[in-house]
Structures are given as C-alpha cells and as structure tokens.
C-alpha positions in Angstrom: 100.7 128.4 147.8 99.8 124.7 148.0 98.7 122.8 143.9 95.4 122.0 145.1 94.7 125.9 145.6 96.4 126.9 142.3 94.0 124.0 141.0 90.7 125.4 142.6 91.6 129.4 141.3 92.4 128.1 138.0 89.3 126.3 137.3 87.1 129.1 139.2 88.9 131.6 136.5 88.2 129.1 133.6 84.2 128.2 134.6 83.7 132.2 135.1 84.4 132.9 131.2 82.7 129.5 130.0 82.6 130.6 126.3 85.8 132.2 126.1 87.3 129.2 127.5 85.1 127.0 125.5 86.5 129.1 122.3 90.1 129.0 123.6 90.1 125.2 124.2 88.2 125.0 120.0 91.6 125.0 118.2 93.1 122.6 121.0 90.1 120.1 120.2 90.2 120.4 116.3 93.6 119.5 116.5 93.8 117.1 118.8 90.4 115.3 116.9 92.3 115.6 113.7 95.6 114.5 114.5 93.9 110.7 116.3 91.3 110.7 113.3 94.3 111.6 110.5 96.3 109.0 112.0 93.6 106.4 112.5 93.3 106.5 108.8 96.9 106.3 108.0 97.5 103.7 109.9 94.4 101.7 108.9 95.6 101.9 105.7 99.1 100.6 106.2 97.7 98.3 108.2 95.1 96.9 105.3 97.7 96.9 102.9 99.7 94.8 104.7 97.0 92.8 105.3 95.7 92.1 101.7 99.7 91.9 100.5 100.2 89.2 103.0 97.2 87.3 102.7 98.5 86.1 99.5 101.6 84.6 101.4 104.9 85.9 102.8 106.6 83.7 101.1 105.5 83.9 97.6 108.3 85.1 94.8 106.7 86.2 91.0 109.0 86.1 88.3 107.7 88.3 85.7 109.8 88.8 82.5 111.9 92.1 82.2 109.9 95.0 81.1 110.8 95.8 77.0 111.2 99.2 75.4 111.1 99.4 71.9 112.1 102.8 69.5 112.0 104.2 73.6 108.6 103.5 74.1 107.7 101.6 77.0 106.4 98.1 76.2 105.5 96.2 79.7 106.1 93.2 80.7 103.2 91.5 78.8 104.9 91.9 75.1 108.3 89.6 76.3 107.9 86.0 75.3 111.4 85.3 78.1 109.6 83.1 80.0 108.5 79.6 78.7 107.1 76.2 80.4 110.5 74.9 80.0 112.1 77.5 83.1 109.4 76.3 85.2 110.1 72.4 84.5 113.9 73.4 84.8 113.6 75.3 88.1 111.5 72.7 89.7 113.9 69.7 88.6 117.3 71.9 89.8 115.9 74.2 93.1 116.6 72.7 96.5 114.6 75.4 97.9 111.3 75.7 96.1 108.3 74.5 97.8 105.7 75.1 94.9 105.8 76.4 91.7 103.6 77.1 88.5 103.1 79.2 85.2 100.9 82.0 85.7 99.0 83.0 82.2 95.8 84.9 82.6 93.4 87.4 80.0 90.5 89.3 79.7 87.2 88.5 78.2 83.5 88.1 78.5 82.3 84.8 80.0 78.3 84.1 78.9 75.9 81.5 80.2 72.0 81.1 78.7 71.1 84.9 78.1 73.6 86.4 81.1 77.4 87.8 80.2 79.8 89.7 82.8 82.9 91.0 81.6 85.5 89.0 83.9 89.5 88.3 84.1 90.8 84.1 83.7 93.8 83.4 85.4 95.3 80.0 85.3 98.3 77.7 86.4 99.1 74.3 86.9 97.7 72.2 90.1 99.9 73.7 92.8 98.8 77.5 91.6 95.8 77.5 94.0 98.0 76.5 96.9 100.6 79.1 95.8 98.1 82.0 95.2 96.0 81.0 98.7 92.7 80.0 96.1 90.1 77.9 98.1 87.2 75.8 96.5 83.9 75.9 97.9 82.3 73.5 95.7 83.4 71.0 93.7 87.2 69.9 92.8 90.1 71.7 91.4 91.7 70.6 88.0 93.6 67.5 87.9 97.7 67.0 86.1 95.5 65.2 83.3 93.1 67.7 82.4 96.1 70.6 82.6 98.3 68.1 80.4 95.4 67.7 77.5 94.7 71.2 78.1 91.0 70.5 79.2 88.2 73.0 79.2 87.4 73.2 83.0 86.8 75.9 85.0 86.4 77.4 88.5 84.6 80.4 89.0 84.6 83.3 91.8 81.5 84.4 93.3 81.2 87.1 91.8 80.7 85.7 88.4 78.3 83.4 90.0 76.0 86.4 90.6 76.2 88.0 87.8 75.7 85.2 85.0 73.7 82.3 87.0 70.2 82.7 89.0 70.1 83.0 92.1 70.9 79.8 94.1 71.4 77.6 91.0 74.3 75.2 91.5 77.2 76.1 88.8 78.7 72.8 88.8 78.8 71.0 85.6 76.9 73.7 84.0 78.6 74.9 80.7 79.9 78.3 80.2 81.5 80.4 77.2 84.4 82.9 78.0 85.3 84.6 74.8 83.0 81.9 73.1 85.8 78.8 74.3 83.1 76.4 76.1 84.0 75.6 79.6 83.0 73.2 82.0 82.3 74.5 85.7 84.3 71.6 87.7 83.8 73.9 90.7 83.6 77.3 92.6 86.3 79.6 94.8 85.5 80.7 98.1 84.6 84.2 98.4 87.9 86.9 99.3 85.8 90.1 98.7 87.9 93.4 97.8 91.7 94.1 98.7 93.2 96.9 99.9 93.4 98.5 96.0 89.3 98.2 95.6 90.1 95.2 93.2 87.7 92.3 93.6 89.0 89.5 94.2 86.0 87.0 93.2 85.7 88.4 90.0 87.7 85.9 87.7 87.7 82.7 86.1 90.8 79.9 87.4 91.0 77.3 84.9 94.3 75.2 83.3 97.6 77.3 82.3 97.6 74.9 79.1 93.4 75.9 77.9 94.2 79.5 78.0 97.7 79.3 76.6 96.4 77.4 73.6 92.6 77.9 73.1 92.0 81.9 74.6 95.3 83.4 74.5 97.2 81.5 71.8 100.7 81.6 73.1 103.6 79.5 74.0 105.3 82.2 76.8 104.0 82.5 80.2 103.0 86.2 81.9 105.0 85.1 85.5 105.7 82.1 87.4 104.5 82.4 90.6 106.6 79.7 93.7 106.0 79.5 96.9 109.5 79.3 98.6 109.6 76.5 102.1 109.4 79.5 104.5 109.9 82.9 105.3 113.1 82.9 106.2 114.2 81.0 102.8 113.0 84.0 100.8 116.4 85.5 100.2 118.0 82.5 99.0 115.5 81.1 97.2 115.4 84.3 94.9 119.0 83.8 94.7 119.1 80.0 93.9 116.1 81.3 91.5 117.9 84.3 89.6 121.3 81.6 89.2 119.3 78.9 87.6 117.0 81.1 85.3 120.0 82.9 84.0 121.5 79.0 83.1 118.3 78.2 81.8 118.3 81.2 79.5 122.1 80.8 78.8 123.2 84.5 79.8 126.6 85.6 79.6 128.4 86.9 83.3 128.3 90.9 81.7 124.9 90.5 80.5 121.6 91.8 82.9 119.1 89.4 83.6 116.1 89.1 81.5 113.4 88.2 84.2 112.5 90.2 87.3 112.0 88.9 90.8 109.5 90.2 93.1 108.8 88.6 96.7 105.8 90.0 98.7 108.2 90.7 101.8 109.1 93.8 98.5 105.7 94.8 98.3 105.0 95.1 102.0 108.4 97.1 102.3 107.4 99.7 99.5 104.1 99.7 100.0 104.9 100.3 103.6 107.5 103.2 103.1 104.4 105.1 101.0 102.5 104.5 103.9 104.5 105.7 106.6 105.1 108.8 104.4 101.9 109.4 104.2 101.6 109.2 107.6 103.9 111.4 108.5 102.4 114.5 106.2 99.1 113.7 107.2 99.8 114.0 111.2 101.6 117.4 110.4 99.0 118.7 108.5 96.6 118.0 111.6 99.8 119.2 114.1 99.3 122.6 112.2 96.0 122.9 113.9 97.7 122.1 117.3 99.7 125.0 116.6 97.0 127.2 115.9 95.1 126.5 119.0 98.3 126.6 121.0 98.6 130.4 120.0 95.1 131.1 120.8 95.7 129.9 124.3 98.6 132.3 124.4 95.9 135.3 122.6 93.7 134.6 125.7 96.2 134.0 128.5 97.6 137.6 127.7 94.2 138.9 127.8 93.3 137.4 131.0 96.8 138.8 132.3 95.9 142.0 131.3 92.0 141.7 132.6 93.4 140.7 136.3 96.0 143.4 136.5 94.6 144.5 139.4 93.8 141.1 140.8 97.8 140.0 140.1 98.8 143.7 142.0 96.2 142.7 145.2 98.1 139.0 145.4 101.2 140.4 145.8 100.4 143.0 148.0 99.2 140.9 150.6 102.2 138.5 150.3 101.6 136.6 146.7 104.6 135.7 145.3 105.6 135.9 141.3 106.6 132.0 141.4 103.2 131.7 142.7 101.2 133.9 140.0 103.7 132.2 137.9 102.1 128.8 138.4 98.4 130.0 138.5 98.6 131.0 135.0 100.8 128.4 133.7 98.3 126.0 135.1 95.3 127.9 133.7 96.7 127.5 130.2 98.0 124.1 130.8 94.2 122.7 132.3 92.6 124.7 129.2 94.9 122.2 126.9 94.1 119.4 128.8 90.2 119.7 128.6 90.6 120.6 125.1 92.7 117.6 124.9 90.4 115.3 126.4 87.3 116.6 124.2 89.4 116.5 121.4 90.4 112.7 121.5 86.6 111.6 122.2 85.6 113.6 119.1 89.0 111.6 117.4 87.8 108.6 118.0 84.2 109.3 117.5 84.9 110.8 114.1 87.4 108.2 113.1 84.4 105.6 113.9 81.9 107.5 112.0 84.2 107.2 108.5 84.6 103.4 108.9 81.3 103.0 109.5 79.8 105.4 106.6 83.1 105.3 104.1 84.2 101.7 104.5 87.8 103.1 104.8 90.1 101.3 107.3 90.8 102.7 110.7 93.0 102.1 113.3 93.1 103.9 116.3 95.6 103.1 118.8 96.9 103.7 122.5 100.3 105.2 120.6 98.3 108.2 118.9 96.0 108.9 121.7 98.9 109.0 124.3 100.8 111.1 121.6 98.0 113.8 120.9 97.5 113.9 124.8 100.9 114.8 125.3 101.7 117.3 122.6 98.4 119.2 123.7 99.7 119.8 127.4 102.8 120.8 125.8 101.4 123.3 124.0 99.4 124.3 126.9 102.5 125.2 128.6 104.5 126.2 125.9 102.2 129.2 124.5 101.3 129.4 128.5 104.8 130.3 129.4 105.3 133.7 128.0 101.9 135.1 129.5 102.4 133.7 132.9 106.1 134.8 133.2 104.8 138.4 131.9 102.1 138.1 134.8 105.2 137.1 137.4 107.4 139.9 136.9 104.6 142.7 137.3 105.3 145.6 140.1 102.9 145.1 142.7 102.1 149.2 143.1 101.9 149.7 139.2 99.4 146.6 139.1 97.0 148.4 142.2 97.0 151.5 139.7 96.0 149.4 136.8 92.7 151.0 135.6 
C-alpha cells in the first residue's frame, strides 16, 4: 500500500474520533508547551546572567581580602583589615599587565536633601574606578586626583536617588546633600543601568572619593577590594598570577604560608554562575520531559483501543489481500501523526506561553530554534515509540479470528 494512502486512512480514522484524538494528542501538547516554555526560561536566565556579569567587564579581577573565622565563627571578608592603599600603589608601580586599578571602599547609610531621605549604598574608588566598574556620567564631571588626594566631599549620584530625594526635574548639580549627616557636594550624576540579573538596582547608590568615605563616613585605613581592569581578555590568567606573586611580596608571606587575599575574575562568576544555570536547566527540561512521557503512554492507551475497536476492520484488510507490514504502518502512522499535531499545538502554545511570562512577569526568556527542533523531535519519537507495540499487536492478528471478532 502506497504512504500517501496510509496518510489519507490515518487521518480519516483520527478526524472520525475528534475528541478522543483531541484528548490523546492533550498530554503530547502539555509536554511539548512545557518543555519550549521550561527551557525558554532557563535559558533566559543563563542568558541574563551572563549578561549583567559581563556588562561589568570580562576582564575585571576583585581582590577581596581572605574571609576570617574567629572562635569558628564565620567573620566575612569585611572584618580583615589585609588590604591597605599601599598594595594598590605597589601593584600599580610593579604589574606589567594591569590596565587600571583602584581601592574599592563603600557603606551604607541615609543620604537627606531639604525634607527628603532614601536609604542608599556609597561606593567609592580612585579616578580610574568608573572606567573599571563601566560607571557613566550623565551630567556633570567625575572627581578629579586632587579632590580624591584632600579627600574632598563630592559626589555622584544614580538615578535612583535622584527620584527619591530631589523634585521632579530639578538639576542635582551643585546642590548639597547629607549621607549619614557628612555634607556632600553633587559634582555630577550616573547614567541609568536599571536592575541586574539578581533584582539589585543598580542606580541606587552614591560614587564619591575612596579617601571621603575612608576617612569621614567609614573611618578606616583598609580597603573592602581592589577592583583592576586587566589589558584584555586573554591577559586574565596572568594577570591574576602576576597579581597573586606581587601581593604575597607586598604582604611579605612565607613560600608554606596561604595567601591572605582572594582573587576573583568575572570569567569565575560567569563559569559558576553558568554551571547553576545549566543545572537548572537540565532538571527543569526533565521535569517537563515527564509530561512527554505521560502523553506518550496515552497515545499507546488509545492506539490499543482503537486496535481492539477495528478488529474486525484489521480481519476484512487482510482478507482481501492486506498485509501485516501494511496494518503495521497504518497504525504506526496514526500514532506517529497524533504526536506530531500534538507536537505542533504544543510548541505554538510554548512559545505563546513563554511570551505571555515575559510580558506579565518581567522574567527573561529565550526561546530558540535548538529547543523547538528538540521538543519536535522527541514528540515523534514518542509517537512511534508507545505506537510500536499496538501496531505490531494489530500486525500479527489471524485474519479468520479478526472476521469473528464481535
């Protein structure tokens, strides 16, 4: 029997019993929808993550001092005082490879202007932190060497502190603020970066000297990190290496003794962060593969109904010269076009679905040619997987015991 036959008898036996067929292909297109819209989402995600991680530069290295445990109670990094002003003058007289480099102090606090307050976060750094950290103004100017060296108080403020302490299209420049009642000048504002990945807004802070918040907010002479930017990508490795030779010099450690600083470069953070992702990504496509499954067995359910239904029909075929390889195919293809239209439904209500969460959740999607192709296939698999059994069954029947089929 020619395909395009098989193909007409398989669709006339599919549009006879619309709703069971409809009900057969359900657990097809649930699973197909979740596994593109579970995977949109995962992949969104990485995606974003990767994004926000690398938006800050893929070649920036943090050296943060090495976390302290006292009487076995975690301290942080916060409470060492390893890292001074002098490591950052010594590394950027001795590196061949450093590009940029600054101290990186920062604290919390309540910045007031007039009547308005807004609880905000001051970071600081030297004159090349902006560059390092990917900082742009908007308005104004950023602090000069002079104003960092007599530990001026001048500010920059983020947008978001803009709106919440100044009226509505005043101009913060040269205005004086209070953070933590420290009077700053506003020498100029940041361009807007709006949330990362982590829901952390970035235009809610202060950026002002590493010197004025050392001195006058924090009251400190150690540093929280010191952030470089190293002269490219591929310098990354050995610039943390030329990095981790000259601190331990700097901070005179013996050959047996572990370094006292920690080294973290963003190519790290998109690694981990990545490895989480892809994790995740993994559990949440077999989660919605489960549903796959399911459907997969309902299409067998049905098949051996429909076998069972036709009895007569299968017995009439082979009477009159019908094959099994024949009635072999037919219900093969039956199962295999029920997966497919279920598979096709399935990956417009995907993307549909995966569309409708960006739009009303905000979350990050991204649905690719990869997933769809994937969900496609795995669905006609299943079709003639679970469609196997049934047909095969249908196949070997006895032609005279299938006429007397009541």
């Amino acid at each position: 029997m020619k395909l395009i036959n098989l193909f007409k008898i398989a669709t006339a036996a599919i549009i006879r019993n619309k709703m069971r067929s409809f009900l057969t292909m359900l657990g097809i297109v649930i699973g197909v929808a979740a596994v593109i819209a579970m995977l949109a989402i995962g992949q969104g995600s990485n995606a974003s993550i990767r994004s926000t991680i690398s938006s800050m530069g893929t070649n920036l290295i943090s050296v943060k001092p090495e976390s302290q445990n006292r009487g076995g109670v975690h301290q942080g990094q916060s409470t060492s005082q390893k890292l001074k002003v002098s490591d950052v003058d010594y590394l950027k007289s001795k590196s061949l490879l450093i590009n940029a480099i600054s101290p990186e102090v920062d604290g919390s606090g309540q910045v007031i202007y007039g009547a308005n307050n807004w609880p905000t976060q001051i970071y600081s750094g030297n004159e090349e932190y902006s560059f390092i950290k990917k900082y742009e103004v908007e308005t104004g100017r950023i602090y000069t060497s002079a104003e960092i060296k007599k530990a001026a108080k001048v500010c920059l403020v983020g947008q978001t502190v803009i709106e919440n302490v100044f009226a509505e299209g005043e101009d913060p420049i040269g205005k004086s603020i209070r953070f933590n009642n420290i009077p700053f000048k506003v020498i100029g504002t940041l361009k807007e970066k709006g949330n990362n990945t982590f829901g952390q807004d970035q235009d809610d802070m202060i950026l002002a000297p590493y010197t004025t918040v050392m001195k006058r907010i924090n009251r400190q002479t150690y540093l929280r990190a010191i952030v470089i930017s190293a002269k490219s990508e591929d310098q990354i490795v050995a610039t943390s290496a030329e990095i981790t030779k000259l601190l331990r010099t700097a901070h005179k450690l013996k050959e047996s003794a572990d370094d006292d600083f920690e080294i973290r470069t963003q190519e790290e953070l998109i690694s981990n962060f990545g490895s989480i992702s892809e994790m995740m990504l993994v559990l949440l496509g077999s989660i919605a593969g489960i549903s796959l499954i399911v459907g997969g067995i309902g299409i067998m359910n049905i098949m051996y109904v429909s076998v069972t239904e036709r009895t007569r029909e299968i017995g009439l075929r082979m009477a009159i010269g019908g094959k099994g390889k024949d009635i072999l195919r037919q219900f093969l293809l039956e199962a295999t076009l029920l997966s497919v239209f279920g598979g096709i439904i399935g990956i417009v209500l995907g993307i549909t679905a995966s569309n409708i969460v960006e739009d009303a959740l905000g979350w990050p999607v991204l649905i690719t040619t990869n997933s769809i192709l994937l969900s496609f296939l795995f669905c006609t698999f299943i079709g003639v997987f679970f469609g196997w059994y049934p047909a095969r069954k249908a196949a070997k029947m006895e032609p005279i015991e299938a006429l007397r089929h009541e």
